[in-house]
GUKE-18461 format. One record per residue (C-alpha): residue number from 1; residue in one letter; chain; x, y, z. Coordinates in pm, 1 decimal. Layout:
<pts>
<pt num="NUM" residu="a" chaine="A" east="X" north="Y" up="Z"/>
...
</pts>
This chain:
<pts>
<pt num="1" residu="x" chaine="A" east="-1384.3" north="1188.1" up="550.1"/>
<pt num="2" residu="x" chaine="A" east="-1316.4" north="794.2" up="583.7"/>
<pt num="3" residu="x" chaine="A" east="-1104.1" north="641.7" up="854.0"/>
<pt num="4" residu="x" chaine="A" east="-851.0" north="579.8" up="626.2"/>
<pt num="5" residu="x" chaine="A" east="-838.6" north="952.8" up="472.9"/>
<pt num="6" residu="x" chaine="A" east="-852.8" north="1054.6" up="859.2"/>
<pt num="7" residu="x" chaine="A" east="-512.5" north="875.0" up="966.4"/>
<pt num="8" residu="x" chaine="A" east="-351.3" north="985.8" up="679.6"/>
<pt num="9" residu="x" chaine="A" east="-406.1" north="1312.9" up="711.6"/>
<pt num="10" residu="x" chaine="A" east="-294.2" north="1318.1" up="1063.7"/>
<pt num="11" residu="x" chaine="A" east="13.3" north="1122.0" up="943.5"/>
<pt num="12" residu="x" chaine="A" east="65.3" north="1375.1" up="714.5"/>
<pt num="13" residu="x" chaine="A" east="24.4" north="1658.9" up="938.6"/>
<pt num="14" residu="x" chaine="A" east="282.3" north="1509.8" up="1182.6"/>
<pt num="15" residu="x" chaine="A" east="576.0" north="1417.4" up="964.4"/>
<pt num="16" residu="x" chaine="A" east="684.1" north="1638.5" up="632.9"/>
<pt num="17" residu="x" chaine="A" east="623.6" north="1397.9" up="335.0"/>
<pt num="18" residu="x" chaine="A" east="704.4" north="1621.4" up="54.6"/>
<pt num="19" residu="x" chaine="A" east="916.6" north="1415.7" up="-143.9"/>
<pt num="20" residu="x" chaine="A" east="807.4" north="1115.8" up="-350.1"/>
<pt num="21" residu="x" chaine="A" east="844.2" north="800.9" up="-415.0"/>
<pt num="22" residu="x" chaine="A" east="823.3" north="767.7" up="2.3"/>
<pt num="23" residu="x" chaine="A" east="974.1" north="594.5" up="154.7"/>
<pt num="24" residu="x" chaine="A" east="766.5" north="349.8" up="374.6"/>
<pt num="25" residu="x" chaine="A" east="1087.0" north="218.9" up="602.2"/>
<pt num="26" residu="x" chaine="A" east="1138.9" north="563.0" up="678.7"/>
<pt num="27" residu="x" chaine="A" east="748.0" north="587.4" up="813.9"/>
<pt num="28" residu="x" chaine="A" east="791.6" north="276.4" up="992.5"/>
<pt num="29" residu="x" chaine="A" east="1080.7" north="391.7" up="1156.2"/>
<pt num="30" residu="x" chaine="A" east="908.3" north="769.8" up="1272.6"/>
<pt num="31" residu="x" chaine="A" east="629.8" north="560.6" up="1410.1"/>
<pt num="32" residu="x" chaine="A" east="859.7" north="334.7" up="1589.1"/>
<pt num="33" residu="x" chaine="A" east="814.0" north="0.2" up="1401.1"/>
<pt num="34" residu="x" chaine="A" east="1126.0" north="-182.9" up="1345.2"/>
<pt num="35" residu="x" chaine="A" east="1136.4" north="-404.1" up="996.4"/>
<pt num="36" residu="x" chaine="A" east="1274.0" north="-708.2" up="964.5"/>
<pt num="37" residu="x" chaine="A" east="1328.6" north="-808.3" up="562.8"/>
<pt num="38" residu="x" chaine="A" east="1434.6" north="-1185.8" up="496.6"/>
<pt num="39" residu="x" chaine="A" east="1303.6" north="-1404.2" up="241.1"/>
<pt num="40" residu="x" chaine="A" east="996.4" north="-1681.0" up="347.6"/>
<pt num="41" residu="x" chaine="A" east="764.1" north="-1879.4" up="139.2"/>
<pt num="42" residu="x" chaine="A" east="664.8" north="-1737.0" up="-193.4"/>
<pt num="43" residu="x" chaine="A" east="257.1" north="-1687.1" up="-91.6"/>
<pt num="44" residu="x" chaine="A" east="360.1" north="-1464.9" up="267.5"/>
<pt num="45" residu="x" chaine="A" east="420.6" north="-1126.4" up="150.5"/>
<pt num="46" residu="x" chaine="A" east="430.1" north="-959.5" up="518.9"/>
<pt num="47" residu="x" chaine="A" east="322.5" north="-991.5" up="847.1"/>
<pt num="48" residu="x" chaine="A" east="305.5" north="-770.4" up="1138.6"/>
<pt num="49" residu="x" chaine="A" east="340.7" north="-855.6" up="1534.4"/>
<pt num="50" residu="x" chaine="A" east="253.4" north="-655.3" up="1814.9"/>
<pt num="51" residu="x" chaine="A" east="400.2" north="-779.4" up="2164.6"/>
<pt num="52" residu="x" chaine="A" east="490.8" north="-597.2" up="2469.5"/>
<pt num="53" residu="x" chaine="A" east="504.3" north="-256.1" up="2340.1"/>
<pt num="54" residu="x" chaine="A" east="665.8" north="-306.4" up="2056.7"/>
<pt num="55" residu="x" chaine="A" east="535.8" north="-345.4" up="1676.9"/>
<pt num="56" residu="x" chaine="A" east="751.2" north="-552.4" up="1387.1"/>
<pt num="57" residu="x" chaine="A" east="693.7" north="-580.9" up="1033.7"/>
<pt num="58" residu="x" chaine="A" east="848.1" north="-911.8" up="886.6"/>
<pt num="59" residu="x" chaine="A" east="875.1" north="-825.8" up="515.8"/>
<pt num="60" residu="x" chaine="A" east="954.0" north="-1089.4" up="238.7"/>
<pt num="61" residu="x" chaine="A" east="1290.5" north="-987.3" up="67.3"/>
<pt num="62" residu="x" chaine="A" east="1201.4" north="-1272.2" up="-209.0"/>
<pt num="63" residu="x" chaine="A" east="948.3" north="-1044.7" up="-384.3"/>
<pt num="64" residu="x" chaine="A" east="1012.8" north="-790.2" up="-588.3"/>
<pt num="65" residu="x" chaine="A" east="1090.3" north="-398.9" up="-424.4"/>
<pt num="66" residu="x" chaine="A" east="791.8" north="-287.7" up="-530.5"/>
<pt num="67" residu="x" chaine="A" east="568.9" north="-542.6" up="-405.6"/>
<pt num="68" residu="x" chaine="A" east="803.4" north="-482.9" up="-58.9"/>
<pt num="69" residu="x" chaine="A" east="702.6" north="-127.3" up="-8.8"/>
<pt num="70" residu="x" chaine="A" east="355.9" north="-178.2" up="-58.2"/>
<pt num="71" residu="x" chaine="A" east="346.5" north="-446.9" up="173.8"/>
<pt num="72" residu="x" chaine="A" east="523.2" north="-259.2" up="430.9"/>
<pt num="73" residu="x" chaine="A" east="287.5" north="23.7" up="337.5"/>
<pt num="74" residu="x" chaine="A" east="-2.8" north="-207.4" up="394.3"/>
<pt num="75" residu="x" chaine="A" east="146.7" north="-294.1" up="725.3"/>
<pt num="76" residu="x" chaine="A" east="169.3" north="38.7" up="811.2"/>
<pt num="77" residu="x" chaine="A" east="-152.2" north="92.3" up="755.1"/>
<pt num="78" residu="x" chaine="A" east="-306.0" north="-257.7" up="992.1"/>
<pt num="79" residu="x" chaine="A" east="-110.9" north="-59.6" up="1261.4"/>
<pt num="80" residu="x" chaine="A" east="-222.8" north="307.3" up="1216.2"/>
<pt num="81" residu="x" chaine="A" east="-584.7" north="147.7" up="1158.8"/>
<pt num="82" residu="x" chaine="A" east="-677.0" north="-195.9" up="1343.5"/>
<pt num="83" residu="x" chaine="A" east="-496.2" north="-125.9" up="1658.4"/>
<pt num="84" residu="x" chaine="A" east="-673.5" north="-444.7" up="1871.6"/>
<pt num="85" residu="x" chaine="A" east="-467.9" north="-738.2" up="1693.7"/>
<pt num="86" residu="x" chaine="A" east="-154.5" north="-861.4" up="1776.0"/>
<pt num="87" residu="x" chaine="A" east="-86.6" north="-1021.4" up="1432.3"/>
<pt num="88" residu="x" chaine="A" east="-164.7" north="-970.0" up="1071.0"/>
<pt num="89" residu="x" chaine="A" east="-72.4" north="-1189.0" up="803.9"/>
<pt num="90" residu="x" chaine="A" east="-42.3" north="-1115.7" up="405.2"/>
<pt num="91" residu="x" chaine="A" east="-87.1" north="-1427.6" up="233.0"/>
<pt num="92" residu="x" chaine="A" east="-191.4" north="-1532.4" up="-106.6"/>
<pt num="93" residu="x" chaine="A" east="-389.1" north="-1817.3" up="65.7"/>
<pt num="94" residu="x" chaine="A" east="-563.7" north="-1555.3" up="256.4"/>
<pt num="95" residu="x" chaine="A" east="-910.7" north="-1601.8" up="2.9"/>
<pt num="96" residu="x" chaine="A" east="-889.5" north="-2010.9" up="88.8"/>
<pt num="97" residu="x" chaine="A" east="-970.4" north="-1960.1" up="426.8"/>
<pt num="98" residu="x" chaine="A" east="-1343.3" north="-1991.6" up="611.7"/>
<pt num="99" residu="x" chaine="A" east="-1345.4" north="-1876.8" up="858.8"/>
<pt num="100" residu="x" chaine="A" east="-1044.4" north="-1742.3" up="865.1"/>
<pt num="101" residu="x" chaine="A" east="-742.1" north="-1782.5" up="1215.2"/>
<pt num="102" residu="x" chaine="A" east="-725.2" north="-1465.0" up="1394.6"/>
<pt num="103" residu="x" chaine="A" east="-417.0" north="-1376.6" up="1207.9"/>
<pt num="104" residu="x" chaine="A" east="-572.8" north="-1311.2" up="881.9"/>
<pt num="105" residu="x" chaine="A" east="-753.3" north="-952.0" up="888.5"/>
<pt num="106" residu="x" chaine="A" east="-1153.2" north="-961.6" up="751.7"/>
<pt num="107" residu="x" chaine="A" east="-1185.0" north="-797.5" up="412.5"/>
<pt num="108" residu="x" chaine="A" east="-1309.8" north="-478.4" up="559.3"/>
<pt num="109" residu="x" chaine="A" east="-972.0" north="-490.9" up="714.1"/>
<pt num="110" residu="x" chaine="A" east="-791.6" north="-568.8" up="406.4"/>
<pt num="111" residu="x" chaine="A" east="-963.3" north="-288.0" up="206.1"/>
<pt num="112" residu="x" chaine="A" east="-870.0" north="-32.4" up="409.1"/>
<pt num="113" residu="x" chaine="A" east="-530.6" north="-133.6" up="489.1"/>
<pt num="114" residu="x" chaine="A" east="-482.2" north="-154.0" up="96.6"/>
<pt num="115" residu="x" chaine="A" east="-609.4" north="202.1" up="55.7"/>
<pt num="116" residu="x" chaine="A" east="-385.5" north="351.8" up="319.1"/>
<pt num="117" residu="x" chaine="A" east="-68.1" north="174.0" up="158.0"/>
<pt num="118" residu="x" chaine="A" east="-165.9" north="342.0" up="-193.1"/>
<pt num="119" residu="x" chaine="A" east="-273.0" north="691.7" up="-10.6"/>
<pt num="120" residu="x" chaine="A" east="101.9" north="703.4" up="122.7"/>
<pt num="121" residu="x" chaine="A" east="266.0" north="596.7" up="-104.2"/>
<pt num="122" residu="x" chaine="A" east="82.5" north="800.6" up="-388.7"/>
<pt num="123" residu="x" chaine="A" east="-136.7" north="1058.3" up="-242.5"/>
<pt num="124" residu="x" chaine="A" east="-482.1" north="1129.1" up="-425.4"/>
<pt num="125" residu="x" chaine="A" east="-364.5" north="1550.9" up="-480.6"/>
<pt num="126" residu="x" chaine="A" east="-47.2" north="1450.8" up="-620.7"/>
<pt num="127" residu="x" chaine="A" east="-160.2" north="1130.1" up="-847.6"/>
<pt num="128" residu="x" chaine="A" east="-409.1" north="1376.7" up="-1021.4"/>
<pt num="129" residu="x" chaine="A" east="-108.0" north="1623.2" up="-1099.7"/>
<pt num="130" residu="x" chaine="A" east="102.2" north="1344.7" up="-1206.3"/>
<pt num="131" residu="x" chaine="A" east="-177.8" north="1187.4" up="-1417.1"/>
<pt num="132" residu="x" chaine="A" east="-203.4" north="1511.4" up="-1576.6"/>
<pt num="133" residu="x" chaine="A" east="131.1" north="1574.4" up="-1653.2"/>
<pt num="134" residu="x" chaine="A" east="218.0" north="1282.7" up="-1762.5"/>
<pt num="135" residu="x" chaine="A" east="278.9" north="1225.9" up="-2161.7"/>
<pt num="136" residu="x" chaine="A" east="56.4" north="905.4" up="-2232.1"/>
<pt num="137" residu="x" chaine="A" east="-120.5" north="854.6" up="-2491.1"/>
<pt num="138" residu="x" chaine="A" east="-340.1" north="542.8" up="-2330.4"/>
<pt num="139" residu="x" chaine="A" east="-442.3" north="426.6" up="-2010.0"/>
<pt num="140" residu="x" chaine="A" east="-206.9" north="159.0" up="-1993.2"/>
<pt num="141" residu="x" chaine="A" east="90.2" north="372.3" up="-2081.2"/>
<pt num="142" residu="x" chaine="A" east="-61.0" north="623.6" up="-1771.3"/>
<pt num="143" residu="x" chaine="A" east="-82.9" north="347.3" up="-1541.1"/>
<pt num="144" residu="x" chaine="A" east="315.9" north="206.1" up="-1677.6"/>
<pt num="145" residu="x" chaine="A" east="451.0" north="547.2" up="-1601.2"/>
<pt num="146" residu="x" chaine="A" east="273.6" north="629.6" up="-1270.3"/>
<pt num="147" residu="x" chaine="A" east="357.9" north="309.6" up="-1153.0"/>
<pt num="148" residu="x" chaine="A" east="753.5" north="384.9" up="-1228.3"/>
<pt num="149" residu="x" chaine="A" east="671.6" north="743.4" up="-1081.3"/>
<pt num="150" residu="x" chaine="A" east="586.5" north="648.5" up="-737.4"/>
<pt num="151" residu="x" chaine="A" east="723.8" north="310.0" up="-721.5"/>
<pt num="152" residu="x" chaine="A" east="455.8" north="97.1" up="-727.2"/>
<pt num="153" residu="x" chaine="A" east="352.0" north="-237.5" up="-922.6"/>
<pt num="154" residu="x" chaine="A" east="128.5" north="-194.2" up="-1220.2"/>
<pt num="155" residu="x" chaine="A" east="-161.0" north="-388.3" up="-1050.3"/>
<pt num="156" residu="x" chaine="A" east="-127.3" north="-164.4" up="-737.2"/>
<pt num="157" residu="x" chaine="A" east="-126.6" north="136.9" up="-965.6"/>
<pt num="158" residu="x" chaine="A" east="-403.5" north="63.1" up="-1200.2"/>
<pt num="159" residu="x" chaine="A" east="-645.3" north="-20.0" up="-881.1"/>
<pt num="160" residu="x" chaine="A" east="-550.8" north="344.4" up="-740.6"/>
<pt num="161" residu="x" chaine="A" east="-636.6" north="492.0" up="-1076.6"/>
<pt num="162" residu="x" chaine="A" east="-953.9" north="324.7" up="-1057.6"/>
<pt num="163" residu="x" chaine="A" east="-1041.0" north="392.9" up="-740.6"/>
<pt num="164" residu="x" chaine="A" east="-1001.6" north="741.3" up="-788.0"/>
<pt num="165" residu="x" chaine="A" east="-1222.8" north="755.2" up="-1140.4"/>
<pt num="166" residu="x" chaine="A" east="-871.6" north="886.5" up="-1320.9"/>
<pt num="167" residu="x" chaine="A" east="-904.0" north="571.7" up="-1573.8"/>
<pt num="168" residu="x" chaine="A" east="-1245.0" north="356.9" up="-1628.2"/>
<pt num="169" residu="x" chaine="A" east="-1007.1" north="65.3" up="-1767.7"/>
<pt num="170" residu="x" chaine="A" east="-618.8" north="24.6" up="-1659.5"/>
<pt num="171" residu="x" chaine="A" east="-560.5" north="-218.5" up="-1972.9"/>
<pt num="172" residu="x" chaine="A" east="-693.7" north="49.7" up="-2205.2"/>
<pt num="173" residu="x" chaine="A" east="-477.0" north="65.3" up="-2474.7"/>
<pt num="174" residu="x" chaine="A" east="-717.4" north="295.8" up="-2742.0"/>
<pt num="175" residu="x" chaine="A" east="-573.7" north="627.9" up="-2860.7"/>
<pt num="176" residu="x" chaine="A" east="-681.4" north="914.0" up="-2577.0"/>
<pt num="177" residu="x" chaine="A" east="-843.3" north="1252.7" up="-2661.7"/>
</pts>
């Protein structure tokens, strides 16, 4: 079992999530992180600060709600995960920078921040029932509805799919058997 499978289990041990879509304000608030939504500069999606006991997530209110839950999600999971830094950053200039400031997480750190977001917000046991219960007829249209399903963007969505080996190709849109 991976670090990442490991805290969510425990998370999921601790605090009844039975209902979906979650809600990740409601996680942050059980584990005692306040969130602070305002809009910022299009390319900072979300940031998190650690200082003197106490943990924030600064969430950008000018993207869309989907992109804000996964972010906080993603947040969520720098915290539950990477407990040594102070400060995380989500920017889309992230890739630009080499080396990058201590604010911007390695990839190793990014990877498995991004697959504790999706593991919350759409567990692996209960994507595979939804994928197969879903009427679609082609990977896209499974990756359009899941995505509506448990709130997520299509990108976010079709990566979880893929990770998981439930579609080979998220664009897919051939006839399935």
């Amino acid at each position: 079992m991976s670090r990442v499978d490991t805290a969510l289990a425990t998370l999921f041990a601790k605090y009844t999530l039975d209902a979906w879509p979650v809600d990740p304000r409601r996680i942050a608030q059980l584990l005692d992180i306040t969130i602070v939504e305002q809009p910022a500069v299009p390319d900072v999606r979300v940031m998190l600060l650690r200082k003197e006991g106490q943990t924030v997530i600064g969430v950008n209110t000018a993207h869309s709600p989907a992109t804000q839950r996964l972010a906080i999600a993603h947040s969520i999971g720098h915290h539950q995960l990477h407990r040594g830094r102070p400060l995380f950053l989500d920017t889309d200039q992230r890739p630009l920078l080499n080396p990058p400031p201590p604010a911007i997480p390695t990839d190793r750190e990014e990877a498995e921040a991004n697959r504790y977001a999706l593991g919350l917000l759409a567990p692996e046991s209960l994507l595979r029932k939804e994928a197969r219960q879903a009427e679609a007829d082609t990977a896209a249209e499974l990756v359009t509805r899941l995505a509506r399903r448990f709130d997520l963007t299509e990108r976010a969505m079709a990566c979880h799919l893929m990770h998981h080996g439930i579609v080979t190709d998220p664009g897919d849109t051939s006839p399935t058997l």
